[in-house]
Structures are given as C-alpha cells and as structure tokens.
N, C-alpha and C positions, 0 to 999 in steps of 0.2 A: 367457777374458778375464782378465787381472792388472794391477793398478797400472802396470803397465810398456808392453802393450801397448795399454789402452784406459783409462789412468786419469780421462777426463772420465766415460765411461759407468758406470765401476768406481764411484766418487764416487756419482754419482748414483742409481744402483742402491742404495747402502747408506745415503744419505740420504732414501729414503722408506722403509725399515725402518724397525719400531716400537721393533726393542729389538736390542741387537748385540754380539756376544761383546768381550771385553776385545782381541784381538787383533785381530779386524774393526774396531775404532775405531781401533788401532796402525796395519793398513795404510790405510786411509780415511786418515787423516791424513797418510802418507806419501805416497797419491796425491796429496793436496792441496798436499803441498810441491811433490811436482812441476809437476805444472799452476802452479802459481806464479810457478816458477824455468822451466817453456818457455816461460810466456807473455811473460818479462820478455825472455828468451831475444832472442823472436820479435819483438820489438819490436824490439830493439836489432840482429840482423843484419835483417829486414825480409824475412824468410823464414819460410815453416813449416816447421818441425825437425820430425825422422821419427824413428822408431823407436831408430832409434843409438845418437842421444841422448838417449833417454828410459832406455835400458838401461845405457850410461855414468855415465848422471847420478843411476840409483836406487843402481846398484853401490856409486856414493863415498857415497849416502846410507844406503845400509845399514851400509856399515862406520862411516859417523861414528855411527848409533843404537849396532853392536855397543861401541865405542870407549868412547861415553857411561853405556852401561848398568854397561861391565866396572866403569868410573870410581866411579862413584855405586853401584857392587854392585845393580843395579837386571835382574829376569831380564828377559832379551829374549820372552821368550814368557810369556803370563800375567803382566807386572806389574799391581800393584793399581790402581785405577785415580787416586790421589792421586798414584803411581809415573809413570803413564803422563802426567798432568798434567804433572807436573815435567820428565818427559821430552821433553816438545815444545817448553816452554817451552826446555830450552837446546839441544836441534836447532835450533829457530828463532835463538837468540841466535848459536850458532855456524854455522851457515847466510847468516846478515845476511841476516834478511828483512825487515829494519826499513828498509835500505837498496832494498827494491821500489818499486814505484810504490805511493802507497798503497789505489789503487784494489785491486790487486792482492793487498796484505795482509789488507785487509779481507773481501776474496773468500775469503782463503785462513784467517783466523780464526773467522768466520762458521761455515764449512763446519766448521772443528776442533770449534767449541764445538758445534754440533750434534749430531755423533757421540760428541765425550765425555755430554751427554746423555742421549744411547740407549744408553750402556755397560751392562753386567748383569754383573757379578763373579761 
C-alpha cells in the first residue's frame, strides 16, 4: 500500500500512530493533498478516478515538492520539521488549494496538522 495506490487507507493508518518519522508526516501529507485534489477531481467530472490519476497527479506533485525544496535548499528527505511546515504551506499555495471546496481544505488541513503533530525529528 503507498500514497498512490491507497492514499485514504495510507492516511489513515498513519493517523492513529502515536508518533511518526519526519518523512512519514512528508508522505501523509502528500496523501492528503491528493485525496483533496481527487475528491475535488470527482466532483467536478462526477466520476470516480482510478489509479491513473492518482499516479499522474502524485508524479506532478512530487516534482513540484522536488522543485520547491531545490528553491528554498530545503532536503527532500529528512527536512526539519519547521522545513517541512513551510514546505506544505507553499505546495498548498502553489497547488491552489485555497481554491477547493472548503469543505475539502479543511479535510485536508485537519489531517496535515495532525501528522505534523505526531512528527519526531
């Protein structure tokens, strides 16, 4: 199971964990964008999206984190976890997630702050 193929269960497995590596809160997070951007997805064509495009749409999402991190000299594996805050903050800005339903954002912040949380550096 990876973000990609089962990011609701992915998510939620690492959301009843007590405490969670700095990179497990990186991918947790990233699940969480996605579940975000399919559910907004799935609304808007009025379909449930498969696999495809869950693997398309992590592909562009990884290279905007590698993008962001090179930017801001922030390591993609192991950033600190004030790194990794800031980090999400501008995936999400550059993402426009402000622009979701906000039911949706709120789903999808909720879940971030929880796992940064449980972070352990």
């Amino acid at each position: 199971m990876s973000i990609v193929s089962d990011p609701e269960r992915f998510l939620t497995e690492k959301l009843q964990k007590r405490s969670l590596s700095i990179n497990t809160v990186r991918d947790g997070i990233l699940a969480s964008i996605i579940i975000a951007f399919q559910r907004a997805e799935e609304i808007l064509r009025g379909e449930k999206l498969h696999e495809p495009w869950r693997q398309q749409f992590a592909a562009n999402l990884r290279a905007e984190l590698v993008r962001i991190c090179e930017e801001a000299k922030i390591p993609t594996e192991y950033p600190t976890l004030e790194q990794l805050k800031g980090l999400r903050m501008r995936l999400e800005q550059q993402l426009g997630i402000d622009r979701l339903d906000p039911t949706l954002q709120a789903d999808h912040r909720r879940a971030s702050d929880q796992l940064l949380a449980k972070a352990q550096e």
